[in-house]
Residue frames as a rotation matrix with the C-alpha (Angstrom) as fourth column:
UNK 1
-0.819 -0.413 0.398 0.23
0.320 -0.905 -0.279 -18.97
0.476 -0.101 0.874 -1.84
UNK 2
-0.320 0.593 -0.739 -1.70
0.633 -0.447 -0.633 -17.19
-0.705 -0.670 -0.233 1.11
UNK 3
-0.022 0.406 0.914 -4.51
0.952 -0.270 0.142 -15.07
0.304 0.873 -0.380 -0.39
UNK 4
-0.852 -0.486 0.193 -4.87
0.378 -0.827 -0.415 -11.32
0.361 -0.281 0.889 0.39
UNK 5
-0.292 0.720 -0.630 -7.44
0.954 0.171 -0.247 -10.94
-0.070 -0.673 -0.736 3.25
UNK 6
-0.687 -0.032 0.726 -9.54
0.285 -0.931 0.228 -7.73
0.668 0.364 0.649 2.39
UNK 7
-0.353 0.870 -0.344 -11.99
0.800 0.090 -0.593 -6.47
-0.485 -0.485 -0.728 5.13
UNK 8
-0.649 0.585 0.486 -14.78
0.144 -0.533 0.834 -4.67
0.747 0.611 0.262 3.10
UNK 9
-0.484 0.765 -0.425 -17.06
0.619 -0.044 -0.784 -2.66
-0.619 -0.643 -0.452 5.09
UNK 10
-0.891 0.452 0.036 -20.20
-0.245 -0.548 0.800 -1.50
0.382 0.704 0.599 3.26
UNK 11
-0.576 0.802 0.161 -23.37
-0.006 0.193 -0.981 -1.18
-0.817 -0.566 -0.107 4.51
UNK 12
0.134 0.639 -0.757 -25.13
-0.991 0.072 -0.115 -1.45
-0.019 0.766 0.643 0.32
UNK 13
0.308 0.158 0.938 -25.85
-0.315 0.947 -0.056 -5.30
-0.898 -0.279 0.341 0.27
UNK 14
0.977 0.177 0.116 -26.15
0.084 0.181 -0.980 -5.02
-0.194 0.967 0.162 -3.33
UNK 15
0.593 -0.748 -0.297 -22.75
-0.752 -0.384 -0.536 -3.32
0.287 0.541 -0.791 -3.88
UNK 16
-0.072 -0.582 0.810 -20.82
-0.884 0.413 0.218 -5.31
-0.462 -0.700 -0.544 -1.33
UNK 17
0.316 0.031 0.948 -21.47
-0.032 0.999 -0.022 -8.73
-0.948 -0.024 0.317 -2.90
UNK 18
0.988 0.050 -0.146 -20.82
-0.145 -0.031 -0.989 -7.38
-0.054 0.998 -0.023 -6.07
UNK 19
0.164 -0.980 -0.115 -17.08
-0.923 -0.111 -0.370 -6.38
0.350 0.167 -0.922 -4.94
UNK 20
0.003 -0.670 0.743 -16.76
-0.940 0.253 0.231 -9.34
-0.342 -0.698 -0.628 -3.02
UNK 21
0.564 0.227 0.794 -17.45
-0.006 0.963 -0.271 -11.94
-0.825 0.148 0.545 -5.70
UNK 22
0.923 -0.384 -0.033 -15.01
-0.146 -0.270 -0.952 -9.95
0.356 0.883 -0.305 -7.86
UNK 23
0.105 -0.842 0.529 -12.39
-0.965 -0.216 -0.152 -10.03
0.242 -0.494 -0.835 -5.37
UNK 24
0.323 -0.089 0.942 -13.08
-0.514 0.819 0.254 -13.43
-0.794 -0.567 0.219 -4.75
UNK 25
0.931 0.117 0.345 -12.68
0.227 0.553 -0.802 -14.76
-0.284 0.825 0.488 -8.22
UNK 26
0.594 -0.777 0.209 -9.16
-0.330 -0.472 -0.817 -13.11
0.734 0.416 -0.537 -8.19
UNK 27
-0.077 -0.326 -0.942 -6.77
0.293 0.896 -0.334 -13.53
0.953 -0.302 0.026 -5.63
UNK 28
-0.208 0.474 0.855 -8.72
-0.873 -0.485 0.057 -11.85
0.442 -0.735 0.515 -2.53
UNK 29
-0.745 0.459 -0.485 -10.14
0.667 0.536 -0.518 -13.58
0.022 -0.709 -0.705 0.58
UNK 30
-0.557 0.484 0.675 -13.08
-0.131 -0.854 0.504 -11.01
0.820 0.193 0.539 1.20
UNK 31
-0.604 0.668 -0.434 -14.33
0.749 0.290 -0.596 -10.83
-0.273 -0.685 -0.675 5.10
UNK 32
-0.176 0.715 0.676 -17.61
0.523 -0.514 0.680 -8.66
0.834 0.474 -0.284 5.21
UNK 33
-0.388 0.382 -0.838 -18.81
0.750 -0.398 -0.529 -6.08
-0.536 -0.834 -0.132 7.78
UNK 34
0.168 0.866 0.472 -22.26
0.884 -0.344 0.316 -4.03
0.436 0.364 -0.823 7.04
UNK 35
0.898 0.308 0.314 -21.30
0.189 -0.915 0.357 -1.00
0.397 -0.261 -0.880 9.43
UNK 36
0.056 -0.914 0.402 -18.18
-0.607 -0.351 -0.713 0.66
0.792 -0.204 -0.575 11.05
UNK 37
0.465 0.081 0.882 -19.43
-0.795 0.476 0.376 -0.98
-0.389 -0.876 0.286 14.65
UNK 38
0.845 0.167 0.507 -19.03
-0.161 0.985 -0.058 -4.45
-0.509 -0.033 0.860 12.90
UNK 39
0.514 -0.829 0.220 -16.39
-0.240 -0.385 -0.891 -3.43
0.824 0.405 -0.396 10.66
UNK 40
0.276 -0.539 0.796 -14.26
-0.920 -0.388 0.056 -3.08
0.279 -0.748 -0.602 14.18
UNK 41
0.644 0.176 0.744 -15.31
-0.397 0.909 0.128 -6.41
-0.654 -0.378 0.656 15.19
UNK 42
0.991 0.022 0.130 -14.42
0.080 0.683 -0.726 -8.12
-0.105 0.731 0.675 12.24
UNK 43
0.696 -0.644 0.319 -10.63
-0.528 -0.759 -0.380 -6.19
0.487 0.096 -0.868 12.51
UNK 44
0.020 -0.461 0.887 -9.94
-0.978 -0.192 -0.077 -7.24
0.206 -0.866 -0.455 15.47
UNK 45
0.724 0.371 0.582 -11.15
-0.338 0.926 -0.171 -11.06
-0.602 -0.073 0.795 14.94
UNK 46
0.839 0.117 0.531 -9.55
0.347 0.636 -0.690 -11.50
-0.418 0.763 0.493 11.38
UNK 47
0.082 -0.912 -0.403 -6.34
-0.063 -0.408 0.911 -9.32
-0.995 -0.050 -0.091 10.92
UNK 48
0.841 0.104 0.531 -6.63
0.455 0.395 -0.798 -8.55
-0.293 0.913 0.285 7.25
UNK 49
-0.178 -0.983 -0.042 -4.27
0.872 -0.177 0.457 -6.85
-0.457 0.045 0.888 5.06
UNK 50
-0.963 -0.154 0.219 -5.76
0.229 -0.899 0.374 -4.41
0.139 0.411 0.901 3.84
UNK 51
-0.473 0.794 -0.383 -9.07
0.427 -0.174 -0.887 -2.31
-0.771 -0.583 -0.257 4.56
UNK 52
-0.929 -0.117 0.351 -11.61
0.332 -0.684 0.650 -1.09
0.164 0.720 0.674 2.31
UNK 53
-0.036 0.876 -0.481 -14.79
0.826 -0.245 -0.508 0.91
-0.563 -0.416 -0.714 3.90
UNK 54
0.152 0.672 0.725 -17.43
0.630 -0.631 0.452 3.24
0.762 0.388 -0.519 2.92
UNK 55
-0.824 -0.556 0.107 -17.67
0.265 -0.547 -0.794 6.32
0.500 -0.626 0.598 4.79
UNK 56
-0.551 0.733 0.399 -21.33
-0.806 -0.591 -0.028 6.93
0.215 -0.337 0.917 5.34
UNK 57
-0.455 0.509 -0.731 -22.71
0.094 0.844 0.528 4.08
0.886 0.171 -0.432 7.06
UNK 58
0.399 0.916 -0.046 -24.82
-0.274 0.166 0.947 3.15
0.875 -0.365 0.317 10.23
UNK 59
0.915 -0.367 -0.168 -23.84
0.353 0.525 0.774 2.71
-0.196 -0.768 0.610 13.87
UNK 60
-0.224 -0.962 -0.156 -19.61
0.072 -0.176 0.982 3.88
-0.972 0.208 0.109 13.39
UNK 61
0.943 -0.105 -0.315 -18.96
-0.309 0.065 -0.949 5.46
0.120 0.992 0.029 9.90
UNK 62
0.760 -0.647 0.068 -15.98
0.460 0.461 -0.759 5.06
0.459 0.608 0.648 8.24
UNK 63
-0.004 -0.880 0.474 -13.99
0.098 -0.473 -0.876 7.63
0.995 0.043 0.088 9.24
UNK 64
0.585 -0.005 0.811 -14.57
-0.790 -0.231 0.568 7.04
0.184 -0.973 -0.139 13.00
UNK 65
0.986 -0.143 0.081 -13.96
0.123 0.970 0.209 3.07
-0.109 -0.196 0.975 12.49
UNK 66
0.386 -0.892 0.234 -10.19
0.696 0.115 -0.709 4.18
0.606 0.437 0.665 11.13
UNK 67
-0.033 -0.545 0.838 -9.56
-0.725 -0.564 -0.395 6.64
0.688 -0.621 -0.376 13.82
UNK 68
0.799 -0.061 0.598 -10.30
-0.505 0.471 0.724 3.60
-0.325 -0.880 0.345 16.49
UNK 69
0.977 -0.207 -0.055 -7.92
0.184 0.944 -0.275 1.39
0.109 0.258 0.960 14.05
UNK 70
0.634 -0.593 0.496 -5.38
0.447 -0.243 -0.861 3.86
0.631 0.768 0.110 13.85
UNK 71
0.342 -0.628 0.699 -4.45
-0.929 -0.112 0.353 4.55
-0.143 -0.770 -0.621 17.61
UNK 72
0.566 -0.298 0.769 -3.36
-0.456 0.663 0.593 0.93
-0.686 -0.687 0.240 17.28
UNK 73
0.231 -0.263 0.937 -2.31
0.493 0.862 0.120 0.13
-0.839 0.434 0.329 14.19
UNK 74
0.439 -0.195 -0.877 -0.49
-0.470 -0.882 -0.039 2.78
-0.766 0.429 -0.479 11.44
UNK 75
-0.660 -0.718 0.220 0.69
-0.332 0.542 0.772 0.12
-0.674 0.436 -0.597 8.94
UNK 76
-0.389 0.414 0.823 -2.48
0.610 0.786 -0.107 -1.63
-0.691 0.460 -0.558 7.58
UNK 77
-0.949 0.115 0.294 -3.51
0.257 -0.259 0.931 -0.09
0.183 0.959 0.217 4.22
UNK 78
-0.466 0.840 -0.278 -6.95
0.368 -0.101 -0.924 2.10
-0.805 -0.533 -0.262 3.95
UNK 79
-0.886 0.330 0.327 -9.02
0.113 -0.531 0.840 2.80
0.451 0.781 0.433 0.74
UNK 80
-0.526 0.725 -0.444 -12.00
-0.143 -0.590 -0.795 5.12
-0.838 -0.355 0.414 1.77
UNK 81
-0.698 0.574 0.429 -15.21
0.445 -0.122 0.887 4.59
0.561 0.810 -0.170 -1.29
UNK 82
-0.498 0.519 -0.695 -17.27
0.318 -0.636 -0.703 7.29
-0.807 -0.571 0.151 -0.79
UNK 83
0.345 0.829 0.441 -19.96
0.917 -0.399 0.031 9.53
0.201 0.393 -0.897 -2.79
UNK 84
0.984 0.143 0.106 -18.44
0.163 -0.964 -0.211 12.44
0.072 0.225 -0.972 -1.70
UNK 85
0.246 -0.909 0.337 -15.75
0.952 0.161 -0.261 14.36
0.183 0.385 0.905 -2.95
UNK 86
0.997 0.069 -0.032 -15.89
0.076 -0.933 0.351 17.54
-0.005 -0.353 -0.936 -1.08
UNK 87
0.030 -0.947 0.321 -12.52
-0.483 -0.295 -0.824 18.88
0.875 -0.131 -0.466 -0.74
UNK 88
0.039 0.162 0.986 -13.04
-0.989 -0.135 0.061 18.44
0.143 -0.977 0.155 3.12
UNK 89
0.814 0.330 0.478 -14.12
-0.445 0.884 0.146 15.24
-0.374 -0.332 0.866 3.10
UNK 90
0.866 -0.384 -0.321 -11.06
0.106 0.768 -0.632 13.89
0.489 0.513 0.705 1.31
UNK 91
0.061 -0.848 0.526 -8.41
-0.652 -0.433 -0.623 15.85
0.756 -0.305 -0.579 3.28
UNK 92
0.101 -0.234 0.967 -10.19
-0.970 -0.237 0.044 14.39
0.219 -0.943 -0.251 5.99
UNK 93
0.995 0.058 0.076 -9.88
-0.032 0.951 -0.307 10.67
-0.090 0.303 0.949 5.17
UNK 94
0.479 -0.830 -0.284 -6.20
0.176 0.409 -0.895 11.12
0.860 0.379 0.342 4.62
UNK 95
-0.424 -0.674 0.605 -5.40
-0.485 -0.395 -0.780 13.00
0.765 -0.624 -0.159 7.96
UNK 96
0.494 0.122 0.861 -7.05
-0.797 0.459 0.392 10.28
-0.347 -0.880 0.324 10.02
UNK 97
-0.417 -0.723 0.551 -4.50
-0.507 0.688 0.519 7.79
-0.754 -0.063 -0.654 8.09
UNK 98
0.717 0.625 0.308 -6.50
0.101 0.344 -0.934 6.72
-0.689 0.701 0.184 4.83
UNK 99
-0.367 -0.930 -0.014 -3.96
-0.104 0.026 0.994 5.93
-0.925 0.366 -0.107 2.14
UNK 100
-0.988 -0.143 0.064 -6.56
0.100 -0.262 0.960 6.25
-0.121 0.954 0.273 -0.93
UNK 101
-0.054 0.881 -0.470 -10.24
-0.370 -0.454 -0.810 7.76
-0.927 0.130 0.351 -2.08
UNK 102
-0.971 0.220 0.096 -12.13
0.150 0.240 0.959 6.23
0.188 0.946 -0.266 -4.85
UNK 103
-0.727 0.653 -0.210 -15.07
-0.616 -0.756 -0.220 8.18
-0.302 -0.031 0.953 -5.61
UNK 104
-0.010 0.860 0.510 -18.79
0.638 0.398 -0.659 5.71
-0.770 0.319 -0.553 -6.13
UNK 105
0.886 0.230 0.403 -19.40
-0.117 0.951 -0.286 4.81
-0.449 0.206 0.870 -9.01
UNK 106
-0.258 -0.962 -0.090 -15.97
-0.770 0.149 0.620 2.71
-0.583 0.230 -0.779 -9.83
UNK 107
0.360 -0.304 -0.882 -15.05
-0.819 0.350 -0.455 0.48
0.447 0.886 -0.123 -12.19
UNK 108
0.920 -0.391 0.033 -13.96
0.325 0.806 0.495 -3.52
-0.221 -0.444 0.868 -10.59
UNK 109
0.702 -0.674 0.229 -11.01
0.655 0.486 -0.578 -3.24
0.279 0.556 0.783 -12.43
UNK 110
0.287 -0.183 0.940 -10.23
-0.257 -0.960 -0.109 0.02
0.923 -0.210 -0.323 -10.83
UNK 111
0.769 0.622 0.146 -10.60
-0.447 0.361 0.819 -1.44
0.457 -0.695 0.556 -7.58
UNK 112
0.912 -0.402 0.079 -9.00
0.159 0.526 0.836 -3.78
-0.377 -0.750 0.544 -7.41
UNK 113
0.395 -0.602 0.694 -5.76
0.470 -0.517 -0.715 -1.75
0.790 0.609 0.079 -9.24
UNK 114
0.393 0.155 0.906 -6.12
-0.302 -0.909 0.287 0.16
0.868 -0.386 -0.311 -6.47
UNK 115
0.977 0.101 0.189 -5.73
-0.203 0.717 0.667 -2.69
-0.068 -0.690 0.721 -3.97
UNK 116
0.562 -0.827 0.032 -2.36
0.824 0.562 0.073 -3.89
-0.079 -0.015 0.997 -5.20
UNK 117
0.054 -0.859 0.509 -0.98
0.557 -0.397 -0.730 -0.94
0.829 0.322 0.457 -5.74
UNK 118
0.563 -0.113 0.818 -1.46
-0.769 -0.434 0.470 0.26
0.302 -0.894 -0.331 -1.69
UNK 119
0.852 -0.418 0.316 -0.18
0.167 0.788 0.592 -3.59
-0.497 -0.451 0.741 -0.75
UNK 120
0.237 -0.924 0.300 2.93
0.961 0.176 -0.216 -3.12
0.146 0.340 0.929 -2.95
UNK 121
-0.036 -0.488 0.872 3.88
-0.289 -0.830 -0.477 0.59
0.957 -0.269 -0.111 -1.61
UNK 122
0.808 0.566 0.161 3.09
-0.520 0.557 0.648 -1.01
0.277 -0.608 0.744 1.69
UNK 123
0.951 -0.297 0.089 5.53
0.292 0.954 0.063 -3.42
-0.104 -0.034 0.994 0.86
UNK 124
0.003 -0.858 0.514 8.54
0.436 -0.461 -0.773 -1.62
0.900 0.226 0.372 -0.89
UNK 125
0.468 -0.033 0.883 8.23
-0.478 -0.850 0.221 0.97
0.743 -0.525 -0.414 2.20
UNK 126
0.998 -0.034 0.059 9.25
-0.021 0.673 0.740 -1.56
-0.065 -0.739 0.670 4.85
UNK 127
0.389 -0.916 0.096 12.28
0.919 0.378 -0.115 -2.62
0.069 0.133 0.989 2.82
UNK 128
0.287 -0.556 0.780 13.45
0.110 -0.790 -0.603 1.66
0.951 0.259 -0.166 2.67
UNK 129
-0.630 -0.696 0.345 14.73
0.237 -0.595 -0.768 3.77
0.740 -0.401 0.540 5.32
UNK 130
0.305 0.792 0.529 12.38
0.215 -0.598 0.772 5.06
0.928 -0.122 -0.353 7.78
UNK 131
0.626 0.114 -0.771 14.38
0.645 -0.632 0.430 7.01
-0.438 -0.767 -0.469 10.68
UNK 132
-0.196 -0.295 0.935 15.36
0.648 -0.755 -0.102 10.18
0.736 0.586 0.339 10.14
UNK 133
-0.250 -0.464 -0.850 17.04
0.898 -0.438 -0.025 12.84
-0.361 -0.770 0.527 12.26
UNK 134
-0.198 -0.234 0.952 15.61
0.706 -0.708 -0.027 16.29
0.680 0.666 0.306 11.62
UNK 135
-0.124 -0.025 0.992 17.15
-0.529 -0.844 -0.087 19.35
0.840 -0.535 0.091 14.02
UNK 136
-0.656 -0.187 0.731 15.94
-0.754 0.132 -0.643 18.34
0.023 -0.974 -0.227 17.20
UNK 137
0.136 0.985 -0.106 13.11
-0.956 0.103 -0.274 16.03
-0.259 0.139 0.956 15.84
UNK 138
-0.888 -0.456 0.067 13.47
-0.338 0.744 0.576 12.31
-0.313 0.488 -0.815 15.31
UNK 139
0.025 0.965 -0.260 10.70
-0.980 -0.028 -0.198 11.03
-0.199 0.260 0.945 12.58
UNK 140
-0.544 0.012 0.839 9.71
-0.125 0.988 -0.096 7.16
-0.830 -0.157 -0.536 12.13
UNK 141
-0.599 0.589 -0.543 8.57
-0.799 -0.396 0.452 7.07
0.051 0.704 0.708 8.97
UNK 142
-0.516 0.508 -0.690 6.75
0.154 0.847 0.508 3.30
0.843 0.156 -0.515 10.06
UNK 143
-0.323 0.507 -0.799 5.31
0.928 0.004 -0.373 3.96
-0.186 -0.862 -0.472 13.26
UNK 144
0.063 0.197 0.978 4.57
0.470 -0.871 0.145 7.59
0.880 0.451 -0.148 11.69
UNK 145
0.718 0.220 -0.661 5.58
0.693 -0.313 0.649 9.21
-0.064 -0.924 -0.377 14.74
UNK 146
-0.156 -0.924 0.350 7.54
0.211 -0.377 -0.902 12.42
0.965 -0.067 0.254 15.40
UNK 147
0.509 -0.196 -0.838 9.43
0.852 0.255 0.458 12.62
0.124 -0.947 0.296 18.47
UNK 148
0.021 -0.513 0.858 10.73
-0.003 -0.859 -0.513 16.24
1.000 0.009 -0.020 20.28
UNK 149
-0.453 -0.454 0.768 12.53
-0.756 -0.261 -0.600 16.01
0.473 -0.852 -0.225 23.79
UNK 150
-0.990 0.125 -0.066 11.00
0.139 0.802 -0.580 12.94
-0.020 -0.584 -0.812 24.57
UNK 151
-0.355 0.900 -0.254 7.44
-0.379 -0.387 -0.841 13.93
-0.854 -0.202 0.478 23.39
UNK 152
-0.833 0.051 0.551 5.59
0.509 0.462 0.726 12.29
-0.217 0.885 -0.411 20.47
UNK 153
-0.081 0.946 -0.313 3.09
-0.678 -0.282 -0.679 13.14
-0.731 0.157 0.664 18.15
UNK 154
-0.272 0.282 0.920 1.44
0.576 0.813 -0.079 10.70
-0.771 0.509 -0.384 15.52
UNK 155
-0.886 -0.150 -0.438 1.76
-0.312 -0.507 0.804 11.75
-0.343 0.849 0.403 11.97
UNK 156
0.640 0.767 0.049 -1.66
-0.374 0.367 -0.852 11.13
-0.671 0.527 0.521 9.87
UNK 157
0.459 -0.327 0.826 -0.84
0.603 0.798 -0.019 8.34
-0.652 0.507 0.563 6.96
UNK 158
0.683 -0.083 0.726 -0.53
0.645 -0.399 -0.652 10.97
0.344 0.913 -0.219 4.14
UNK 159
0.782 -0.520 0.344 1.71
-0.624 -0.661 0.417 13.62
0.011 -0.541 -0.841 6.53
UNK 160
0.479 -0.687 0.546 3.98
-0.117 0.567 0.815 10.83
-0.870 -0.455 0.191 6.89
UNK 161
0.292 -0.491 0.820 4.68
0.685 0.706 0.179 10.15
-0.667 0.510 0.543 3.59
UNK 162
0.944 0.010 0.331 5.32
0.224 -0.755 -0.616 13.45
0.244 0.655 -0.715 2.87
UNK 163
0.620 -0.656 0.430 7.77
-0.766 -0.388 0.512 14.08
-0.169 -0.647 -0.743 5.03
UNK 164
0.407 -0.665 0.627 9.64
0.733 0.647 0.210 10.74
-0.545 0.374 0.750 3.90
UNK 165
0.526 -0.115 0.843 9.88
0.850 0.037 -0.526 12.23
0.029 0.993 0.117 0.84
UNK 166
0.932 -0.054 0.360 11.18
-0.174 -0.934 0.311 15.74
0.319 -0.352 -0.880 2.43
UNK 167
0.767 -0.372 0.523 13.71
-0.425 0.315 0.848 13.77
-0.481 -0.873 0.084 4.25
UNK 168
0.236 -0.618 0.750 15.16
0.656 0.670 0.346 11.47
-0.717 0.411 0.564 1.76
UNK 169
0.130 -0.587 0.799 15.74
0.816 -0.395 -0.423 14.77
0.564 0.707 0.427 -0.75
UNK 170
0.784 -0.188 -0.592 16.38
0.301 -0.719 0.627 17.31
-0.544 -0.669 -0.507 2.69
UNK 171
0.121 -0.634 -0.764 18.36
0.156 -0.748 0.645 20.57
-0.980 -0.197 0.008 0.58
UNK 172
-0.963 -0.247 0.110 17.33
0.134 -0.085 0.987 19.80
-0.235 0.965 0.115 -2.44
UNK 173
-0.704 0.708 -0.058 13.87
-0.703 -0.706 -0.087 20.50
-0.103 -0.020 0.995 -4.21
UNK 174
-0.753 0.440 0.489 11.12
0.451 0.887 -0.103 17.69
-0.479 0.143 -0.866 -3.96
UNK 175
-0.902 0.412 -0.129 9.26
-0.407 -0.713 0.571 18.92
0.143 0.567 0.811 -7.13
UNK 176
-0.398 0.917 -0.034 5.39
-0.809 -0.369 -0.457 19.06
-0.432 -0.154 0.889 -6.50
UNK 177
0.065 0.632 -0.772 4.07
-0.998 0.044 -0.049 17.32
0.003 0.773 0.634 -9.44
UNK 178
-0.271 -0.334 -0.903 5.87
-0.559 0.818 -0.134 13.97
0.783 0.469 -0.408 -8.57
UNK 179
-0.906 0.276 0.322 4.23
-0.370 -0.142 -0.918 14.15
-0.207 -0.951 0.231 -4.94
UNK 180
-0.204 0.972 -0.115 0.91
-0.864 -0.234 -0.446 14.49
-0.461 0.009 0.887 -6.50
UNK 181
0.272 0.177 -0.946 1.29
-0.729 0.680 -0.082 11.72
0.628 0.712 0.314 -9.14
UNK 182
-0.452 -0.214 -0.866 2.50
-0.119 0.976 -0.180 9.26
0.884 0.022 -0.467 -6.62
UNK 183
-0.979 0.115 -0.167 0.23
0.202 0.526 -0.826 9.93
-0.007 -0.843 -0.538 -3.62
UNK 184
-0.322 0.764 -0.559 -2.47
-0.183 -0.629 -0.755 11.31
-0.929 -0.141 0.343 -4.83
UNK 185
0.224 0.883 0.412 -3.15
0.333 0.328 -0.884 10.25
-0.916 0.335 -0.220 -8.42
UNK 186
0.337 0.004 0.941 -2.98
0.774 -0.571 -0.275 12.95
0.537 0.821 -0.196 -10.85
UNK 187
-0.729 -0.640 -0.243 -1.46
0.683 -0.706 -0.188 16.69
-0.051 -0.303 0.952 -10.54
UNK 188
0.226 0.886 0.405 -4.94
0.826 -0.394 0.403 18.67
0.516 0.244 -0.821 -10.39
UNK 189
-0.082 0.238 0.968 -5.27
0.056 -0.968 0.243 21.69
0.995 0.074 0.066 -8.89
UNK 190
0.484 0.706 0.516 -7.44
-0.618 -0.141 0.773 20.88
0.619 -0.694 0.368 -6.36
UNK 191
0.748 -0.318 -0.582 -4.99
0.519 0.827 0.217 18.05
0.412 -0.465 0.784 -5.39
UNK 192
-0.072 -0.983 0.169 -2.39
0.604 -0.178 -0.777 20.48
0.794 0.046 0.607 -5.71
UNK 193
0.090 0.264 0.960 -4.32
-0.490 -0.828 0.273 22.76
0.867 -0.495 0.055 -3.13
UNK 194
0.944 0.325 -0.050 -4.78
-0.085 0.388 0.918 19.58
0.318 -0.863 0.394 -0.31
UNK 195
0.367 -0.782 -0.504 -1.03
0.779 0.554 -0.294 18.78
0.509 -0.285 0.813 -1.00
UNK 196
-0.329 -0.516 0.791 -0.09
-0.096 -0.815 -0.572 22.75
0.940 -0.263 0.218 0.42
UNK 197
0.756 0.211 0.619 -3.00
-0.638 0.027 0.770 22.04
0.146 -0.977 0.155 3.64
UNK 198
0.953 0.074 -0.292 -0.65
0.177 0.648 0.741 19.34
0.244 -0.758 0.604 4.23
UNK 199
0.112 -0.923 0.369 2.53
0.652 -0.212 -0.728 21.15
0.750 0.321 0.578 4.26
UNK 200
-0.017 0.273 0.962 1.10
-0.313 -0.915 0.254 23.52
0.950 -0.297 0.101 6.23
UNK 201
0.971 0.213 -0.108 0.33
-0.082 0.722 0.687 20.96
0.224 -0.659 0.718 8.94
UNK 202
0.500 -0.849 -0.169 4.08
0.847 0.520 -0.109 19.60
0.180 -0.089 0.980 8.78
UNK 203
-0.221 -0.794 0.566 5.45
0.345 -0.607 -0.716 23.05
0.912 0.037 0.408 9.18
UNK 204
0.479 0.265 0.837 3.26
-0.793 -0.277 0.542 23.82
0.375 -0.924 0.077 12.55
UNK 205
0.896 -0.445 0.009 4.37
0.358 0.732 0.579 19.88
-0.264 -0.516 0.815 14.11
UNK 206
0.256 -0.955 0.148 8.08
0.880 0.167 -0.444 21.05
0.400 0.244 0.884 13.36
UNK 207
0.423 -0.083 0.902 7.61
0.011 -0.995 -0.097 24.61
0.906 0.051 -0.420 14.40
UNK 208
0.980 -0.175 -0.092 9.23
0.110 0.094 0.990 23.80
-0.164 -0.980 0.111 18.08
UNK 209
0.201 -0.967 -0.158 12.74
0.477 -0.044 0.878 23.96
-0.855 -0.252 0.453 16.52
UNK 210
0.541 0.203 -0.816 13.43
-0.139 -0.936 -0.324 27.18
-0.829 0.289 -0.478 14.58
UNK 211
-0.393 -0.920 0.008 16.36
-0.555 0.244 0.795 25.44
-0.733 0.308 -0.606 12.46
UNK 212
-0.517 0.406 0.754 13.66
0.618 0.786 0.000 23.23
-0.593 0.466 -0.657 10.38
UNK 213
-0.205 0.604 -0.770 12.02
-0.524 -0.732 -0.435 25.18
-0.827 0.314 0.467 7.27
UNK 214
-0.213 0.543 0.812 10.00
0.795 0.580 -0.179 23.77
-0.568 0.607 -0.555 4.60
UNK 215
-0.635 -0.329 -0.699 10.64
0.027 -0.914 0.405 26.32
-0.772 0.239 0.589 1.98
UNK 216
0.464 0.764 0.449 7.94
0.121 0.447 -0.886 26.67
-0.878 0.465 0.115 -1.04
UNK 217
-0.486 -0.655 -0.579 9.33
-0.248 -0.532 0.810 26.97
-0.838 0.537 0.097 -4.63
UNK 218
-0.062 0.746 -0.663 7.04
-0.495 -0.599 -0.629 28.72
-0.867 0.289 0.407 -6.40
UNK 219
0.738 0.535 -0.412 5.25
-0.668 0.485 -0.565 26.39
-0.103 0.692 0.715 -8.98
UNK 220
0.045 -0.352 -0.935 7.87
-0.705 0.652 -0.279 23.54
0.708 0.671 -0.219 -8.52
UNK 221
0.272 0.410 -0.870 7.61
0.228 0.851 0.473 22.50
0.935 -0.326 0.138 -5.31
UNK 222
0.917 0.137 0.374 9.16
-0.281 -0.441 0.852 22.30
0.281 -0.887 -0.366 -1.84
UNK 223
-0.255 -0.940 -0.229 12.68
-0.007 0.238 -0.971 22.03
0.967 -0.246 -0.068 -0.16
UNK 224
0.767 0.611 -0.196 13.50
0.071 0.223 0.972 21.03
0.637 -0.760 0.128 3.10
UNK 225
-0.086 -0.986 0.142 16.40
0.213 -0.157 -0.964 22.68
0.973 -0.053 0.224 4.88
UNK 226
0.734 -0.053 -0.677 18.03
0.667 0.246 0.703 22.45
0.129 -0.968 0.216 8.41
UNK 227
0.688 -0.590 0.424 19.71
-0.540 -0.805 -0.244 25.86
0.485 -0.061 -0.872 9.44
């Protein structure tokens, strides 16, 4: 059995060898790259399956290296390890296409939890649905793209998988709390505040066809109806 090819980009020598002799000792390959620049390189050389980068590094952080990866490539898993946990900073890690935050200092065992369980949503997603007709809009939920009159726009990783979820219960309520627990984590507050910025987002990209509303219901969640 092929192993699962992680590119790790850290730029802490110390930390980096730690994860990658845990990941090796499991079933990981582990390529290395010290900065975002090299990070790129290494992408583009080694075609892993799944990314995991720091965000504050030298030469290309993180969150630049995943906007270059992500005009080409909207499929490959992204876990962001970071020190900070600003609001901001996490919104923005998902709306350039990041697909989980784990906050320094972590746990291995975390880690690499974390790992299989992006490669196996990853996976299942492939086998589901993923076009969908809404109003005048047609959304891809794999190429994350929505499409109006022959115009696209590119969905950010975490926008996309909202809208799945809109889609596949469209007239009925898609209660909050089961959003949060399965793309986010836990049902916090503060999660509960990033999941509304992104709602907000999805209701401006739809806002070209007046028939499409994303309704809120108050403390259970959202609905998605087509006049």
């Amino acid at each position: 059995m092929d192993k699962i090819r992680v590119l790790l980009v850290e730029d802490e020598p110390t930390l980096a060898m730690i994860i990658k002799d845990t990941l090796d000792s499991e079933e990981f390959e582990v390529i290395l790259a010290a900065n975002g620049e090299e990070g790129l390189s290494r992408y583009k050389e080694t075609k892993p399956d799944i990314i995991v980068t720091d965000i504050m590094m030298p030469k290309i952080d993180g969150f630049t290296m995943i906007r270059h990866i992500r005009k080409t490539d909207q499929q490959i898993p992204v876990l962001f390890l970071s020190a900070r946990s600003a609001a901001n900073d996490v919104v923005e890690g998902f709306e350039l296409g990041g697909n989980d935050y784990l906050k320094k200092p972590f746990g291995m065992a975390e880690l690499i939890i974390r790992i299989k369980a992006l490669l196996n949503k990853i996976s299942v997603r492939k086998e589901e649905s993923s076009h969908f007709t809404l109003g005048q809009y047609t959304f891809d939920s794999i190429t994350q793209t929505l499409q109006y009159c022959g115009e696209k726009q590119l969905l950010s990783n975490r926008e996309s998988e909202i809208l799945k979820r809109l889609c596949e219960n469209k007239d009925h309520v898609l209660p909050m709390k089961d959003v949060l627990l399965e793309l986010w984590g836990d049902d916090s507050f503060f999660n509960a505040r990033s999941l509304h910025v992104f709602i907000t987002k999805l209701r401006h990209k739809l806002s070209k066809d007046g028939s499409i509303k994303i309704l809120n219901v108050r403390g259970i969640g959202y609905k998605l109806i087509i006049d």
